[in-house]
Backbone and ligand atoms as CSV (ligand in chain L), in Angstrom:
chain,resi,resn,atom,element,x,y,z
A,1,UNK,N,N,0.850,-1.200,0.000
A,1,UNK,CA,C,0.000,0.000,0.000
A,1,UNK,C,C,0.889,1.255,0.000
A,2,UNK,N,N,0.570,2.095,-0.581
A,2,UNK,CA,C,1.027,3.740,-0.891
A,2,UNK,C,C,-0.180,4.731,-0.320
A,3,UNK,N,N,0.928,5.470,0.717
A,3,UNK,CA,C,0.619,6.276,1.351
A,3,UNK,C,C,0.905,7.949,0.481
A,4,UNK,N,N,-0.405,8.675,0.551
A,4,UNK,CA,C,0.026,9.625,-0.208
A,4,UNK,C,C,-0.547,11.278,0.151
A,5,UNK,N,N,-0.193,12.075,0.360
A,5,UNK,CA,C,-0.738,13.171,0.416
A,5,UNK,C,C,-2.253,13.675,0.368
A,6,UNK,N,N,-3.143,13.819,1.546
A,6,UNK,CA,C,-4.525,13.945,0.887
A,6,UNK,C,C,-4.727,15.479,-0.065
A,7,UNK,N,N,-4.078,16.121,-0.100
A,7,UNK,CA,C,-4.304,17.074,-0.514
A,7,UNK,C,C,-3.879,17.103,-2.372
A,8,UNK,N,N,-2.763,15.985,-2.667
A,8,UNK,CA,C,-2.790,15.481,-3.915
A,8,UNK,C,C,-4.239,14.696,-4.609
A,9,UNK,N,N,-4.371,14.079,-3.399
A,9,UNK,CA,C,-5.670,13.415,-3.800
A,9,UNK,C,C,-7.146,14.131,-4.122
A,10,UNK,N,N,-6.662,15.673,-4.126
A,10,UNK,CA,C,-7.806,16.447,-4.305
A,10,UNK,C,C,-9.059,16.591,-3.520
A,11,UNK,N,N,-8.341,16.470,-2.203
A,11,UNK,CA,C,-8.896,16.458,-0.416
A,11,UNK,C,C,-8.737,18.164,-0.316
A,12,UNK,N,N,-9.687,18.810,0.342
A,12,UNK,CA,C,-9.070,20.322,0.271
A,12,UNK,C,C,-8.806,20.306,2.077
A,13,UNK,N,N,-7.861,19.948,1.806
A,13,UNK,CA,C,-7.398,19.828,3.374
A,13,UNK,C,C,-5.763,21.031,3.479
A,14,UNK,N,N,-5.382,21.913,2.729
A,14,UNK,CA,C,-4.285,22.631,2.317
A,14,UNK,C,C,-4.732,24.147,3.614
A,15,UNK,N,N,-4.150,24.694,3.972
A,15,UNK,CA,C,-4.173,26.137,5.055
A,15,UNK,C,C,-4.818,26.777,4.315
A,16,UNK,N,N,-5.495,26.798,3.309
A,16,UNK,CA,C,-6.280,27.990,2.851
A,16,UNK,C,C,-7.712,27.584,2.050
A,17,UNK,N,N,-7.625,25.689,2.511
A,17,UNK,CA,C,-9.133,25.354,2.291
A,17,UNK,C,C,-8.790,25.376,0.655
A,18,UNK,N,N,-7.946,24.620,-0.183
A,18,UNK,CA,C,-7.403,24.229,-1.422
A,18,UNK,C,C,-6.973,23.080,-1.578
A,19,UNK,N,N,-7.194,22.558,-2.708
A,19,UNK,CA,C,-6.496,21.202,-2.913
A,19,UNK,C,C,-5.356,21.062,-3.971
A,20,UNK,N,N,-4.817,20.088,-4.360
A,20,UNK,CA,C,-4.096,20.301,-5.748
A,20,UNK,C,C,-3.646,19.093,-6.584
A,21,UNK,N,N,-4.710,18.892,-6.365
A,21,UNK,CA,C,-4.866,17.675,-7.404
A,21,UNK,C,C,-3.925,17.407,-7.955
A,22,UNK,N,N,-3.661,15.898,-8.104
A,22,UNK,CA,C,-2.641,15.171,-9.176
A,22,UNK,C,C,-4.073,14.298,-9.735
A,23,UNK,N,N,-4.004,13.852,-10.771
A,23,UNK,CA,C,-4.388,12.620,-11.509
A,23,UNK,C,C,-4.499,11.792,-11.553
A,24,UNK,N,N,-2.839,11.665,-11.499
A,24,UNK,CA,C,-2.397,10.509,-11.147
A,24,UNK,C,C,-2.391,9.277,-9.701
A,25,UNK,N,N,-2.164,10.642,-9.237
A,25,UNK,CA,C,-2.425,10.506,-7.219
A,25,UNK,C,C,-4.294,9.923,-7.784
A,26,UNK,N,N,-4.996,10.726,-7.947
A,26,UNK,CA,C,-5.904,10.392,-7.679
A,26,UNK,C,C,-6.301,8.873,-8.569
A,27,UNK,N,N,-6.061,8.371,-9.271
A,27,UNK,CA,C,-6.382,7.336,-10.435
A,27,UNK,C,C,-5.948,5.638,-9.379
A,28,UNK,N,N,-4.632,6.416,-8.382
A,28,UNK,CA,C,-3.999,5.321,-7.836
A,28,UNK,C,C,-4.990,5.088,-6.561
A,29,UNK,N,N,-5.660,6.305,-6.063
A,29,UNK,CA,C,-7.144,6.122,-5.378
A,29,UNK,C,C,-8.067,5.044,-5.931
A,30,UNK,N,N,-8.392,5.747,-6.980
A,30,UNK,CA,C,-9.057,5.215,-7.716
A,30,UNK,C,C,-9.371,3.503,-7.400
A,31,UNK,N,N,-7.613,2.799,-7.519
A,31,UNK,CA,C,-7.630,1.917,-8.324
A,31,UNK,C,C,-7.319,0.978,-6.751
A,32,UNK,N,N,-7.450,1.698,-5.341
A,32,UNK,CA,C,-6.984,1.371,-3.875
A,32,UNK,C,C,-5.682,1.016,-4.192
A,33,UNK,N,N,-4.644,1.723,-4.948
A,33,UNK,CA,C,-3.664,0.963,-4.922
A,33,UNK,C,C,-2.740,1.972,-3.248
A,34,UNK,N,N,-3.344,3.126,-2.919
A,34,UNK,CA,C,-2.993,4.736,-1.921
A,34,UNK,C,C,-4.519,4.877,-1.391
A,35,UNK,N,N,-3.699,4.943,0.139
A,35,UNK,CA,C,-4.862,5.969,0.653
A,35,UNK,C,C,-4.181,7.039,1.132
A,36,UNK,N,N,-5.273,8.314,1.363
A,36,UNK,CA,C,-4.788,9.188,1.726
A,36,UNK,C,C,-4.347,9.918,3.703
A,37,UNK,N,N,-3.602,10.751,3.585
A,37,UNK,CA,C,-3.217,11.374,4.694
A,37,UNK,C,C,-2.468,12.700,4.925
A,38,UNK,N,N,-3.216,13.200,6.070
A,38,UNK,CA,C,-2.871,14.412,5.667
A,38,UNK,C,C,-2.151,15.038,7.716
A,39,UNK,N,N,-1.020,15.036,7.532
A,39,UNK,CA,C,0.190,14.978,8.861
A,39,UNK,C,C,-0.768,16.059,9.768
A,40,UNK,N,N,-0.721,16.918,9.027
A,40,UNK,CA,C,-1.080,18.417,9.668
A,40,UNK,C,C,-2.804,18.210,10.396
A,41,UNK,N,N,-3.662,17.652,9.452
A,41,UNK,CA,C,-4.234,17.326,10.622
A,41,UNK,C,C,-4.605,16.157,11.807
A,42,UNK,N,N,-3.616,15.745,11.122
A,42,UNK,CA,C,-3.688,14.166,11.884
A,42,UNK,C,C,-2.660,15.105,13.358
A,43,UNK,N,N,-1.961,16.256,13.070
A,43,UNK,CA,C,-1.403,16.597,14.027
A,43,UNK,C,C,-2.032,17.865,15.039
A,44,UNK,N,N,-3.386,17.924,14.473
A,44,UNK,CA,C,-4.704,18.827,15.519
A,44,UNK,C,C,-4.779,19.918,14.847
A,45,UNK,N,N,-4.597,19.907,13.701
A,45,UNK,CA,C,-5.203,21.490,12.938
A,45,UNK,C,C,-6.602,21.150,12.459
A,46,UNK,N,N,-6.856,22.456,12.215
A,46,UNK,CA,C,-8.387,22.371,11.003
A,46,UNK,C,C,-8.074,23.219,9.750
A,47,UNK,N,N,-9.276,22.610,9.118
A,47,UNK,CA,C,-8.899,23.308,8.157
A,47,UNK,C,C,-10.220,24.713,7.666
A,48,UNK,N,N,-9.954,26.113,7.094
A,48,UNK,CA,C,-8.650,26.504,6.989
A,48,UNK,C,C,-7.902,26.891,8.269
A,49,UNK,N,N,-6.124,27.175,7.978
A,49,UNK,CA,C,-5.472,27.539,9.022
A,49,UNK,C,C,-4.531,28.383,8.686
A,50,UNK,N,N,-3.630,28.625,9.958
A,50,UNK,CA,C,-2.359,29.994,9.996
A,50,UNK,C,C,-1.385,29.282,8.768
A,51,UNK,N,N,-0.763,29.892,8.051
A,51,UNK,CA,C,0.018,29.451,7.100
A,51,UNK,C,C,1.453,29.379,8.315
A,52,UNK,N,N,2.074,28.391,7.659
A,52,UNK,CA,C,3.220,27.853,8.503
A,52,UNK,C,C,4.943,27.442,8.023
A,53,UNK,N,N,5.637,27.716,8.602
A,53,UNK,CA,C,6.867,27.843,7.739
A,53,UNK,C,C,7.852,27.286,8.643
A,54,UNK,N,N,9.155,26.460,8.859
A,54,UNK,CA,C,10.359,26.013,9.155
A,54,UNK,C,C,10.836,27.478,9.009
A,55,UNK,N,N,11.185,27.690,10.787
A,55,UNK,CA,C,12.510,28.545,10.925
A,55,UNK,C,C,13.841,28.350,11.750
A,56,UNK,N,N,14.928,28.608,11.046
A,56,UNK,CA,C,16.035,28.051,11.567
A,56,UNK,C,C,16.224,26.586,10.907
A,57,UNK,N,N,15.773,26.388,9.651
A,57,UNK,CA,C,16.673,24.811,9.376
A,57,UNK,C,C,15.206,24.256,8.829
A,58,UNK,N,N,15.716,22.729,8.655
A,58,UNK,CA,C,14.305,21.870,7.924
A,58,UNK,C,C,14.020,20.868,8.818
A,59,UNK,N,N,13.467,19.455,8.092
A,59,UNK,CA,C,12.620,18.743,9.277
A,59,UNK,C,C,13.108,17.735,9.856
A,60,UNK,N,N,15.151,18.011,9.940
A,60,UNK,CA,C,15.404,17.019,10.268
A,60,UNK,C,C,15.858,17.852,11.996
A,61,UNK,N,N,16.236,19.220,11.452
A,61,UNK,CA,C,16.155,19.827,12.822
A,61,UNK,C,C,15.361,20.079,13.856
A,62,UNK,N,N,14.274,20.249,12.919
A,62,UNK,CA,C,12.815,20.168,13.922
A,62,UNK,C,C,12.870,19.126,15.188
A,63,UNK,N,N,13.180,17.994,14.145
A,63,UNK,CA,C,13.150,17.266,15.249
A,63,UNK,C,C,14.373,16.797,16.166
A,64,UNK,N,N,15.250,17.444,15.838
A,64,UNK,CA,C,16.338,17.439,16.702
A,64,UNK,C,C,16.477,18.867,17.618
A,65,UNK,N,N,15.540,19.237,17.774
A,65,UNK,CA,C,15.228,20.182,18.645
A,65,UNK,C,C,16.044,21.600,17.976
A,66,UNK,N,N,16.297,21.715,16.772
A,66,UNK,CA,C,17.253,22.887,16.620
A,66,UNK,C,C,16.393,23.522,15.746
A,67,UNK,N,N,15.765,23.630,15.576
A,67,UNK,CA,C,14.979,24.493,14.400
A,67,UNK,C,C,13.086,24.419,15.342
A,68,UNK,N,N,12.238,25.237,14.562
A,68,UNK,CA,C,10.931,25.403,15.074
A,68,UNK,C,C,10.211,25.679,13.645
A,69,UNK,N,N,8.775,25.364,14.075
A,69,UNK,CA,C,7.846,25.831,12.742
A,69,UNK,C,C,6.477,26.724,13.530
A,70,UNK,N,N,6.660,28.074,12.531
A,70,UNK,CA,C,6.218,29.045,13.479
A,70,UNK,C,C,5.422,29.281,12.283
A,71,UNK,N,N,3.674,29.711,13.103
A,71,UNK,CA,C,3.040,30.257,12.336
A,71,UNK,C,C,3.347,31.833,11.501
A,72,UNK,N,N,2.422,32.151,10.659
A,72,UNK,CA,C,2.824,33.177,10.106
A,72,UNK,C,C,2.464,34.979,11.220
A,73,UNK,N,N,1.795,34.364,12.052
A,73,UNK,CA,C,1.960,35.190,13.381
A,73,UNK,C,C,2.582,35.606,14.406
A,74,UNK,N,N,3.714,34.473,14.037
A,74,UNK,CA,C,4.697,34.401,14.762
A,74,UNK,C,C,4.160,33.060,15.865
A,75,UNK,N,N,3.447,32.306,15.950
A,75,UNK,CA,C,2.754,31.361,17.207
A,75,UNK,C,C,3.723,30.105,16.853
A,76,UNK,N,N,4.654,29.556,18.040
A,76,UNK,CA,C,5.045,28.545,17.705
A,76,UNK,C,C,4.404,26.993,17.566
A,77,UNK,N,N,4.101,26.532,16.711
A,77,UNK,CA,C,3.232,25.390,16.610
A,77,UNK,C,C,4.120,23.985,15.961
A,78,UNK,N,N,5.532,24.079,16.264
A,78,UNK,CA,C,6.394,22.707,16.143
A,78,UNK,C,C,5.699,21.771,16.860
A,79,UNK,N,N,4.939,21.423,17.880
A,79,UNK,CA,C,4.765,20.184,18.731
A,79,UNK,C,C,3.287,19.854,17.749
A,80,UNK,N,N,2.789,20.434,17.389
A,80,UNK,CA,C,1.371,19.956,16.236
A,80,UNK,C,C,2.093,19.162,14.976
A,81,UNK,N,N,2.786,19.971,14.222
A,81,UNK,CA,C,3.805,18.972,13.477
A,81,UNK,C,C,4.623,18.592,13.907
A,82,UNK,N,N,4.848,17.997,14.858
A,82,UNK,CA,C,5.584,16.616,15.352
A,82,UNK,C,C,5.099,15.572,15.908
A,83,UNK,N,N,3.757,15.789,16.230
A,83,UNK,CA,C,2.807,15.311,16.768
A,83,UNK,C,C,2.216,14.654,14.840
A,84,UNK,N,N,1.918,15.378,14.250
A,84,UNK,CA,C,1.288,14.985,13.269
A,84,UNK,C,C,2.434,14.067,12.123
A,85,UNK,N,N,3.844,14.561,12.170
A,85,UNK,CA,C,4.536,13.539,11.737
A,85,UNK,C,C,4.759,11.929,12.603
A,86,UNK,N,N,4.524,12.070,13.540
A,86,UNK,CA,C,4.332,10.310,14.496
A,86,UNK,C,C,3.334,9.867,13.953
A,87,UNK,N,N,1.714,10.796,14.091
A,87,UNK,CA,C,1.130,9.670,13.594
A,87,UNK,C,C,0.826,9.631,12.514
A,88,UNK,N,N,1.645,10.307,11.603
A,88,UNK,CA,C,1.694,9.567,10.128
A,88,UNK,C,C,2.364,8.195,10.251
A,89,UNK,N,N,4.067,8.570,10.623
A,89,UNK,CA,C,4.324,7.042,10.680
A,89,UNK,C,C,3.535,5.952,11.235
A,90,UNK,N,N,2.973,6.439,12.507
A,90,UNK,CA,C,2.377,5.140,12.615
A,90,UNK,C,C,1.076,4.807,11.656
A,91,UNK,N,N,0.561,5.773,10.683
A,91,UNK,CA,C,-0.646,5.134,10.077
A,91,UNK,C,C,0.146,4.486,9.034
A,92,UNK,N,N,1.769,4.888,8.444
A,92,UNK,CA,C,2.394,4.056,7.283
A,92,UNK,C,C,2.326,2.835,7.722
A,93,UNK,N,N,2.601,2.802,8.993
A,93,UNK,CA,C,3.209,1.365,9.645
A,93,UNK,C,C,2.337,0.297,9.788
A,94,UNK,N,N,0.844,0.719,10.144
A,94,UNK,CA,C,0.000,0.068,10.317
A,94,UNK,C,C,-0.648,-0.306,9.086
A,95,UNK,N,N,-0.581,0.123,7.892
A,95,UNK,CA,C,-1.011,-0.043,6.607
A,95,UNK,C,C,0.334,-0.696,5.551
A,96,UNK,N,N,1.450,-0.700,6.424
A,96,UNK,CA,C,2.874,-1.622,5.740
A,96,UNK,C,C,3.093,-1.176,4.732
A,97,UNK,N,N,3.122,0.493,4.657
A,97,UNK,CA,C,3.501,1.817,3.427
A,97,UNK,C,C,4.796,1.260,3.701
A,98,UNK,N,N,5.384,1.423,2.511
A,98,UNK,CA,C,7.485,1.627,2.377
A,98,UNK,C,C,7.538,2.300,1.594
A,99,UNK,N,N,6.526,3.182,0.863
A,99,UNK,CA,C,6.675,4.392,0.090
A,99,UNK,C,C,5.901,5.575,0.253
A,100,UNK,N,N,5.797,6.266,0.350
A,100,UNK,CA,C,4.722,7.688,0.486
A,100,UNK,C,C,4.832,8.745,-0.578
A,101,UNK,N,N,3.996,9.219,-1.069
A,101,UNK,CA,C,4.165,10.194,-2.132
A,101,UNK,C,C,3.544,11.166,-1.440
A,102,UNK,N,N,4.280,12.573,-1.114
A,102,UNK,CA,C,3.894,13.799,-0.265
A,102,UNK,C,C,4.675,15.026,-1.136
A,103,UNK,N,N,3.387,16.215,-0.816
A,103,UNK,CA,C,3.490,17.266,-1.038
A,103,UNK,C,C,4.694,18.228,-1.569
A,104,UNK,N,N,5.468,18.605,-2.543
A,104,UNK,CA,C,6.333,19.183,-1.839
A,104,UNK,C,C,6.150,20.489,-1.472
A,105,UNK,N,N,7.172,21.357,-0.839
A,105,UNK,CA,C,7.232,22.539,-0.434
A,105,UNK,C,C,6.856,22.811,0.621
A,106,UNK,N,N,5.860,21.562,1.292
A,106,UNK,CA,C,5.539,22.136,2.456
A,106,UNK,C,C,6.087,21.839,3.690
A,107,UNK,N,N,5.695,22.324,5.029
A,107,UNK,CA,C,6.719,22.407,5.935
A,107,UNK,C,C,6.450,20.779,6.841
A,108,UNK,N,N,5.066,20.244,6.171
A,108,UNK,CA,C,5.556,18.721,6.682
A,108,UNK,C,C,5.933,17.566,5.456
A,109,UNK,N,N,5.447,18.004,4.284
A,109,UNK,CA,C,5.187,16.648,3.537
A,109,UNK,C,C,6.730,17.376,2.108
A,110,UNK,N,N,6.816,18.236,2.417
A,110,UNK,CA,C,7.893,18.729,1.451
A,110,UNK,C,C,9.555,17.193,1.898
A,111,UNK,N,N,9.833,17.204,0.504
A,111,UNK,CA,C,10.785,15.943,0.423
A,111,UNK,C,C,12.449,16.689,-0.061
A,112,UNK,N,N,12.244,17.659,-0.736
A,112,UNK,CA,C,13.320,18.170,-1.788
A,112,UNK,C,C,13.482,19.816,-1.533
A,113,UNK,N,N,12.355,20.547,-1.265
A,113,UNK,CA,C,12.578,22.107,-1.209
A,113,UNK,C,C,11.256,22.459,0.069
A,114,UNK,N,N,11.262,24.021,0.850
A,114,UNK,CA,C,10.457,24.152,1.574
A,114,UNK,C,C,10.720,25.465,0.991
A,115,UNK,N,N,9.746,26.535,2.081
A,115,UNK,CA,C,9.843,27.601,2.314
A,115,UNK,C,C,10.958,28.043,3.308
A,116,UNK,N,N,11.759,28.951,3.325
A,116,UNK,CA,C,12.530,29.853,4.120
A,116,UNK,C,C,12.233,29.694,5.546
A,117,UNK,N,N,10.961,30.188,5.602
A,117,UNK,CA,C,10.800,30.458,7.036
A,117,UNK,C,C,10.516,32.405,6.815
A,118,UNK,N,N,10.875,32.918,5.941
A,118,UNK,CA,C,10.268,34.502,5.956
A,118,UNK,C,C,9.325,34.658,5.862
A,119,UNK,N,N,8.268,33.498,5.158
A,119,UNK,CA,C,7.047,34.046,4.578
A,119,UNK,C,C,7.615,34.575,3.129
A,120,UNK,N,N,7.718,34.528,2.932
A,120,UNK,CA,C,8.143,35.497,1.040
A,120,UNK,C,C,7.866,35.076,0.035
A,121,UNK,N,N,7.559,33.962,0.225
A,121,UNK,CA,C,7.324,32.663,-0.944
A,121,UNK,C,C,8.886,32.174,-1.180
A,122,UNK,N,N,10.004,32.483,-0.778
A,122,UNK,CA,C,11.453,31.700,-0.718
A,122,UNK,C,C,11.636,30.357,-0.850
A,123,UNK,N,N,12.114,29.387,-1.506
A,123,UNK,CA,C,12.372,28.572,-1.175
A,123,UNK,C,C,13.901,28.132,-0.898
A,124,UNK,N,N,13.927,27.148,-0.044
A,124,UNK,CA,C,15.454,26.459,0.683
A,124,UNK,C,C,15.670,25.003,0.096
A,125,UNK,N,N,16.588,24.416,-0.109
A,125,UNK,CA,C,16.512,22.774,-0.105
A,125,UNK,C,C,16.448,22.762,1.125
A,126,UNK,N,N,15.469,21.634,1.512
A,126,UNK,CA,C,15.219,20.897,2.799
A,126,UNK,C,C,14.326,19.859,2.712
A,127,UNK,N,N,14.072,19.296,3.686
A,127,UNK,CA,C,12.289,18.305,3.669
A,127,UNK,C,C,11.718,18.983,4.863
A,128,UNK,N,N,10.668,18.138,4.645
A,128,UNK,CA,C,9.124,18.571,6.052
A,128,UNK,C,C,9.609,17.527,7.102
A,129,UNK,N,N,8.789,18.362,8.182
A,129,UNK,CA,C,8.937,17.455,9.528
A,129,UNK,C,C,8.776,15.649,9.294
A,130,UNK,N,N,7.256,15.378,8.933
A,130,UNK,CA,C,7.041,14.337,8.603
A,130,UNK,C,C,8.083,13.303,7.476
A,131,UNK,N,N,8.592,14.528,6.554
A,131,UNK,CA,C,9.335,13.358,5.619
A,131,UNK,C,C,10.531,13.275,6.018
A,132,UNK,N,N,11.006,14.005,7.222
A,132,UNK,CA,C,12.360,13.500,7.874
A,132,UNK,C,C,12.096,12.566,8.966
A,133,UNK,N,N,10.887,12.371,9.400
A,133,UNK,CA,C,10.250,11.448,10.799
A,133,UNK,C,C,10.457,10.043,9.636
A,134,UNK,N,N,9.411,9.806,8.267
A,134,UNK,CA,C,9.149,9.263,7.777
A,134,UNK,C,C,10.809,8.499,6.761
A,135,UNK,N,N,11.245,8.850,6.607
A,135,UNK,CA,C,12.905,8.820,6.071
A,135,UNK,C,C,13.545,8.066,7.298
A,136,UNK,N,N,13.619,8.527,8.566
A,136,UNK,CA,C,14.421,8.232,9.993
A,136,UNK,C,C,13.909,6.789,9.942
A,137,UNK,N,N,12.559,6.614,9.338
A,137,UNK,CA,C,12.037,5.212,9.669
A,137,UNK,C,C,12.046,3.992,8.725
A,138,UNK,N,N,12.701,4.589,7.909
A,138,UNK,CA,C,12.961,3.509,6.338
A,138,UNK,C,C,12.069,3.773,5.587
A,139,UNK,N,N,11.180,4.440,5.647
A,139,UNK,CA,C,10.306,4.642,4.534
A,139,UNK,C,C,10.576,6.373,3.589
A,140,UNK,N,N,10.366,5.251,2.105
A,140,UNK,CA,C,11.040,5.728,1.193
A,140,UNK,C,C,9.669,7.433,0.891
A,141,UNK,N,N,10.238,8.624,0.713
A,141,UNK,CA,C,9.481,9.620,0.468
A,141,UNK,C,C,9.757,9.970,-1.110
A,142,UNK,N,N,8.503,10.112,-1.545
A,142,UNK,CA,C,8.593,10.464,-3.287
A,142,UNK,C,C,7.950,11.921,-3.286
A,143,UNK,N,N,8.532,12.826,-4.003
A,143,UNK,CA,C,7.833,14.047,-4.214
A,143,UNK,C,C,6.650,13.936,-5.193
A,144,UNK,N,N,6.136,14.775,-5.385
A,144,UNK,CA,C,4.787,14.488,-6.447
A,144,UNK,C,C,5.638,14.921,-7.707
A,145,UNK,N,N,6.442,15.756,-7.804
A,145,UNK,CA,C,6.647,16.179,-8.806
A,145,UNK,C,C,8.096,15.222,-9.813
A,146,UNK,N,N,8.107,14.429,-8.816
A,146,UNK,CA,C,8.808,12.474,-9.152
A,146,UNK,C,C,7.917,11.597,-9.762
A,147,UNK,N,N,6.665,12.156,-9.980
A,147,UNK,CA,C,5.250,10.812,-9.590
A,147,UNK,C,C,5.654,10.338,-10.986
A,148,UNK,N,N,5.797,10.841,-12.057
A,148,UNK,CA,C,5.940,10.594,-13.561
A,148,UNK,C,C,6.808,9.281,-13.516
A,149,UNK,N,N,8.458,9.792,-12.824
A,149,UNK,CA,C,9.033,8.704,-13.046
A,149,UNK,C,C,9.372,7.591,-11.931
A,150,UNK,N,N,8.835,8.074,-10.889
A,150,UNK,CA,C,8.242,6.892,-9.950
A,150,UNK,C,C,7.446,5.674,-10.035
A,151,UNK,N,N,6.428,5.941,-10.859
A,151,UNK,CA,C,5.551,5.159,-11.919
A,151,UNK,C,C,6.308,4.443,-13.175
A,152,UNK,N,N,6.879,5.235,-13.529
A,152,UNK,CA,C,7.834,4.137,-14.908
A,152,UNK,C,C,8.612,3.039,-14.243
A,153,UNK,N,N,9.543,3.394,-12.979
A,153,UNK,CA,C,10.131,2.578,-12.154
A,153,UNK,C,C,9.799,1.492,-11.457
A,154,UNK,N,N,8.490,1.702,-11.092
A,154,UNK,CA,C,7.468,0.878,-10.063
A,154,UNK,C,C,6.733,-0.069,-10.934
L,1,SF4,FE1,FE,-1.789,18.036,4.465
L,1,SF4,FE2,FE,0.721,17.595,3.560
L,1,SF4,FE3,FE,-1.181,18.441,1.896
L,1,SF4,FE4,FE,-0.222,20.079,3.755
L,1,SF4,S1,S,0.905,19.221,2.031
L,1,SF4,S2,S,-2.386,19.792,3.207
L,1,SF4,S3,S,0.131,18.634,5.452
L,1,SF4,S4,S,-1.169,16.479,3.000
């Protein structure tokens, strides 16, 4: 089973009450080959919410206590995404995911690039909380924007 982003799956579960569909994501719905999940609220948000950004580093610092993810208000809300990257793993674990296809850019499901942390629309190389929780645990993270040749491979 493939674990995948609900918000690929065209779930409007995104901070501003948006989705963003893949196709493809969704076809693999379709076909139960993925179900969906979505960290952020599995980690006590609703939706819509404060837009949120990695400051000081990405999600491997997060969870090494050296970095934080602070709303765009400045409200620190790292323990919601860290909270929401556990129980992703444990829903991979319990469903025997060894692959996940997640979001990128964002500050949990991003694999390859995030935001800064200014707010600016910036981006940094880094990953999200969850895909460094999810990585720490052997399970393999695919960006969406891989899905093309993830699929030729698979
Ligand atoms: Fe949820 Fe990840 Fe999509 Fe954000 S990018 S809405 S945390 S599934």
């Amino acid at each position: 089973m493939i674990l995948v982003s609900s918000c690929l799956a065209g779930l409007e579960v995104r901070y501003n009450g948006t989705h963003c569909l893949d196709k493809k994501i969704r076809q693999m719905i379709e076909k139960k080959q993925a179900i969906t999940v979505c960290p952020e609220l599995l980690g006590g948000f609703s939706t819509p919410r404060e837009p949120a950004e990695i400051v000081g580093g990405n999600g491997e610092d997060v969870l090494d206590g050296k970095a934080k993810v602070i709303g765009k208000s400045g409200k620190d809300v790292t323990i919601m995404y860290i909270k929401g990257a556990y129980s992703t793993l444990i829903k991979a674990q319990e469903v025997g995911a060894t692959i996940v296809i997640l979001k990128e850019f964002s500050p949990s499901c991003g694999s390859s690039m995030i935001y800064n942390g200014e707010f600016k629309g910036k981006k940094i190389v880094g990953n999200g909380v969850t895909t460094a929780l999810l990585e720490r645990n052997g399970i393999q993270v695919v960006s969406e924007e891989r899905i093309t040749d993830f699929l030729e491979e698979n």
